[in-house]
Every structure is written in C-alpha cells, then in structure tokens.
ZAZA-651315 format. One record per residue (C-alpha): residue in one letter; y, x, z negated. Coordinates in steps of 0.2 Angstrom, whole numbers, always signed. Layout:
! ZAZA-651315
<site residu="A" north="Y" east="X" up="Z"/>
...
END
This chain:
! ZAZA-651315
<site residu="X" north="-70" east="+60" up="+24"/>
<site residu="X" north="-57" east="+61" up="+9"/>
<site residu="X" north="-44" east="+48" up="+6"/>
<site residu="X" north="-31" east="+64" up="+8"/>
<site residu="X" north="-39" east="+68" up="+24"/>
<site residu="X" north="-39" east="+51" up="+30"/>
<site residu="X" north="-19" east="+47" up="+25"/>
<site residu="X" north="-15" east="+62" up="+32"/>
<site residu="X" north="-24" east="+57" up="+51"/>
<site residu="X" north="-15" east="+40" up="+48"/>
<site residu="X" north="+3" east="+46" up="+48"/>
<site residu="X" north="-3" east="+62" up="+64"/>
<site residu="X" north="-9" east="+45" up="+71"/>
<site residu="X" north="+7" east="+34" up="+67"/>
<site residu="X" north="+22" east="+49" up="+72"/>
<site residu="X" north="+10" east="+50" up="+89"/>
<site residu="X" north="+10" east="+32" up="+94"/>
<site residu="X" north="+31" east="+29" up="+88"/>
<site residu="X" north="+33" east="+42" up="+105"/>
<site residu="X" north="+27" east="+29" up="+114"/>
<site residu="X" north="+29" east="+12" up="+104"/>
<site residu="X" north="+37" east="+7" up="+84"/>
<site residu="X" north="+22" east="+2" up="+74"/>
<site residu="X" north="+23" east="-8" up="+60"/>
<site residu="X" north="+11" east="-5" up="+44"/>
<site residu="X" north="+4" east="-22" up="+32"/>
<site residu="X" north="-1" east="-10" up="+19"/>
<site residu="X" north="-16" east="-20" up="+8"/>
<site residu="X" north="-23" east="-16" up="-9"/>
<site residu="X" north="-40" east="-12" up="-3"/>
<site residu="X" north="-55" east="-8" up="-14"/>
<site residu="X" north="-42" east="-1" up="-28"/>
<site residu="X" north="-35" east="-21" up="-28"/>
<site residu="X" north="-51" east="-29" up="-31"/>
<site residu="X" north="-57" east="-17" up="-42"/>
<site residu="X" north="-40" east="-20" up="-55"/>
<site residu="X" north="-44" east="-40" up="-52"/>
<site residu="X" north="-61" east="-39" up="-56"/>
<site residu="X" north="-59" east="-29" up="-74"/>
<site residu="X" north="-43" east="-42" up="-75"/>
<site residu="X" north="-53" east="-57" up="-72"/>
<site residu="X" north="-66" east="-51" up="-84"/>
<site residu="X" north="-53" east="-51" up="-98"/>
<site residu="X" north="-45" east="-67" up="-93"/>
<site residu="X" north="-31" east="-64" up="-85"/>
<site residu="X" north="-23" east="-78" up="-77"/>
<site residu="X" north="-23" east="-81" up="-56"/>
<site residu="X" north="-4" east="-76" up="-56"/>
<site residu="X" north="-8" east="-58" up="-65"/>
<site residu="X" north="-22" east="-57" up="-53"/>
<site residu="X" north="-10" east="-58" up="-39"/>
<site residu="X" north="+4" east="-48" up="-48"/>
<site residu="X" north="-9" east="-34" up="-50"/>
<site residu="X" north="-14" east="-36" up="-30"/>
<site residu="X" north="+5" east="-34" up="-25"/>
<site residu="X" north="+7" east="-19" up="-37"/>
<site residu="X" north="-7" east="-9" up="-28"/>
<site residu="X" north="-4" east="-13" up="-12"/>
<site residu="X" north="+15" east="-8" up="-15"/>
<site residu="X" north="+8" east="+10" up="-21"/>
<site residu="X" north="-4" east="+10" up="-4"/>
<site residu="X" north="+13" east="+8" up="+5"/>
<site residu="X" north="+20" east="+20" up="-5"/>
<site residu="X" north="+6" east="+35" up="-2"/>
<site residu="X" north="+9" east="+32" up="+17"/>
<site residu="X" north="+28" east="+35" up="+16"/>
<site residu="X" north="+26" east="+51" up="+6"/>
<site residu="X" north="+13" east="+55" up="+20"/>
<site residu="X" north="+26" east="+50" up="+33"/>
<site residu="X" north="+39" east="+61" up="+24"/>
<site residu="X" north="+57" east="+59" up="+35"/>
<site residu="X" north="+48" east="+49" up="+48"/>
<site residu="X" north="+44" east="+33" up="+38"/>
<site residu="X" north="+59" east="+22" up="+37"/>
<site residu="X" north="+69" east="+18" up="+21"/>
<site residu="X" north="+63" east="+6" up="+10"/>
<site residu="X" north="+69" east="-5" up="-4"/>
<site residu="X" north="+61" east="-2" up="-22"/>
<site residu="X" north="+72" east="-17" up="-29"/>
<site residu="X" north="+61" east="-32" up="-29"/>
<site residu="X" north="+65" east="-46" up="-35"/>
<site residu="X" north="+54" east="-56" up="-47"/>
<site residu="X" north="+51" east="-73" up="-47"/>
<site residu="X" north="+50" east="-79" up="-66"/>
END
C-alpha cells in the first residue's frame, strides 16, 4: 500500500470514529526520523540536533495528516517556541 493511500484511510478512519468519539493523534517521526538521525549521527551531529531533527519530522507527519483531514482537523499553532 502507498503512503498516499494509506494517509488517505487514516483521516476516512479518523472523520468515521469523531461521529462517535474525538480522537486525539501523537503523530511520531517514524522511519523518515531515524533515517535523518542516522545520516546526522554519522556526521556528528550532537544528541540536541538529533532530537531537533526528530521533532521537525514528526511536526511535518502531523502536518500531512491535517492537509489529509482538510476542514475537519482542528487548528493548530505553527509558532513554536524554541528553547536556546
């Protein structure tokens, strides 16, 4: 199955299940994530990149699955706030 297919069966499932129930999504980075902190590793990044790196993907993950929600997905907040 395709990764278009399969986000677009996440949100059919997701508007099916808020008829009867509000679901609430932990989006991860997945195998993308560990693929970014491998190569990053490898190159020396630091543990705080590699985290940085983990966050970023799984923020575009979440991302995909609001686009696939379209209006259904509730409004989110792109202003984070870095700690430095």
């Amino acid at each position: 199955m395709n990764n278009t297919k399969l986000l677009k069966d996440y949100s059919t499932f997701l508007v099916k299940i808020s008829k009867i129930c509000q679901p609430v999504i932990v989006a991860g980075g997945g195998n993308i994530a560990r693929h970014y902190i491998t190569h990053a590793r490898s190159s020396g990044a630091d543990e705080s990149t590699l985290d940085e790196l983990g966050i970023e993907v799984s923020r575009l993950n979440a991302k995909l699955l609001i686009y696939a929600l379209q209006n259904r997905a509730y409004p989110t907040s792109t202003n984070y706030s870095s700690r430095g």
